[in-house]
C-alpha positions, 0 to 999 in steps of 0.5 A, a space after each residue: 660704228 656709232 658714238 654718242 656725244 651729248 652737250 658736253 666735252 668730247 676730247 679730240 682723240 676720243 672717236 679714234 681710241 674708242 674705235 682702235 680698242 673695240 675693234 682691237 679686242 672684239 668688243 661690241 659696247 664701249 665706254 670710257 672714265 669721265 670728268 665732271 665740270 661746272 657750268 664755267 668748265 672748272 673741274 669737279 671730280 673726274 671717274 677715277 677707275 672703270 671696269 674693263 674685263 667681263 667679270 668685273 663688268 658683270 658684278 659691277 652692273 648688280 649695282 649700278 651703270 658702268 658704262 656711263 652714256 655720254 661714252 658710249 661707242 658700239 657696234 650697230 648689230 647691239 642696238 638692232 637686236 635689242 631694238 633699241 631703248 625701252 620706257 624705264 623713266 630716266 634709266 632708258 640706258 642704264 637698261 639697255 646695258 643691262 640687257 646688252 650683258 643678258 643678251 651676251 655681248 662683250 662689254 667693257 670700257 677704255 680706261 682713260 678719261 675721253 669725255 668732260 662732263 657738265 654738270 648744272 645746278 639745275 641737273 644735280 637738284 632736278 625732282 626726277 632724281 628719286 624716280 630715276 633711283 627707284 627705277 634703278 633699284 627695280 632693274 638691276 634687282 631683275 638682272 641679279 636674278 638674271 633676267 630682263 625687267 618686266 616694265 609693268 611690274 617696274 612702273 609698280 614698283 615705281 608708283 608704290 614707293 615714290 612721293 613728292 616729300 621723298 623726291 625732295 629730300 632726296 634731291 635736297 640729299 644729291 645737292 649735298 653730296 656734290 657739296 661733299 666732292 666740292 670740299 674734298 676737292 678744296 680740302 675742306 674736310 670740317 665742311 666735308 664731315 657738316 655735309 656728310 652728316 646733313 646728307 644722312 638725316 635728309 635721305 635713306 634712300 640717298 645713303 643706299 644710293 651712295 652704298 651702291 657708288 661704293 660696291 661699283 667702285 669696289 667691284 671696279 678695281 
């Protein structure tokens, strides 16, 4: 077994429960729900459902990651057979689990919180943010058609559409939607709606991001 802990808050029971479910209902890759902190260990929102049946899981990877990585806990066969991670710039596990669910394996999450994760301020304007979305938006278009993404056509597809102005707004656009789970975690509902607002002129691309957050969420339930 093989569990993955970033620099970031593994609670103390994690490793146990995580190996009880996978083992208990025969499933070969695991996540758990997460909790998002600041720098300081104060808490920012925290994942408040995760899809755990085949199904959902399924419906759920059209759209976006639902084994968040930081999570992870899997059987040593998943990454023998997939050979690991491929070269999809900052989506390198957003793609494997994409495959892991084309190549068949059970997948599925515990659904309780596990894992405390840290988010910077650094992390949440970082430039490669528009990247990462293209990159998103390529692979998971591949596995609704049912198959793996090809990662020359990736790369093109990449490299047609991102830009220097566009990686900006959209960070600018990230930056404002953290503000966002700020305010409505204080109540601040007139600061909320100011954001919102600011965040829809920033970035398309960033709304269509959000959409995405909404289906995973939808699909989740």
């Amino acid at each position: 077994m093989h569990a993955w802990i970033a620099d970031d808050i593994s609670l103390a029971h994690r490793l146990e429960n995580q190996q009880a479910y996978l083992e208990n209902n025969g499933y070969d890759l695991i996540g758990s729900r997460m909790m998002m902190i600041d720098e300081n260990g104060n808490e920012i929102y925290s994942i408040q459902k995760v899809p755990t049946d085949a199904q959902r899981i399924q419906k759920c990877l059209k759209y976006g990651t639902c084994l968040a990585h930081p999570t992870w806990f899997g059987r040593r066969e998943v990454f023998e057979k997939l050979h690991g991670y491929r070269d999809v710039p900052f989506c390198e596990d957003s793609d494997f689990v994409l495959r892991a669910q084309l190549a068949g394996f059970r997948l599925s999450n515990v659904d309780e919180i596990l894992v405390k994760y840290r988010m910077t301020k650094a992390s949440q304007s970082r430039s490669n943010l528009y990247e990462q979305y293209l990159n998103m938006t390529y692979i998971t278009s591949a596995y609704r058609q049912g198959r793996t993404a090809d990662l020359e056509q990736c790369d093109a597809f990449v490299n047609r559409r991102k830009s220097e102005k566009r990686a900006k707004r959209f960070s600018k656009a990230n930056v404002l939607f953290n503000q966002m789970l700020n305010d409505k975690r204080k109540k601040q509902y007139f600061r909320l709606i100011k954001h919102g607002l600011q965040l829809v002129f920033t970035s398309g691309s960033y709304v269509k991001k959000i959409w995405r957050f909404v289906m995973l969420d939808v699909n989740s339930r």
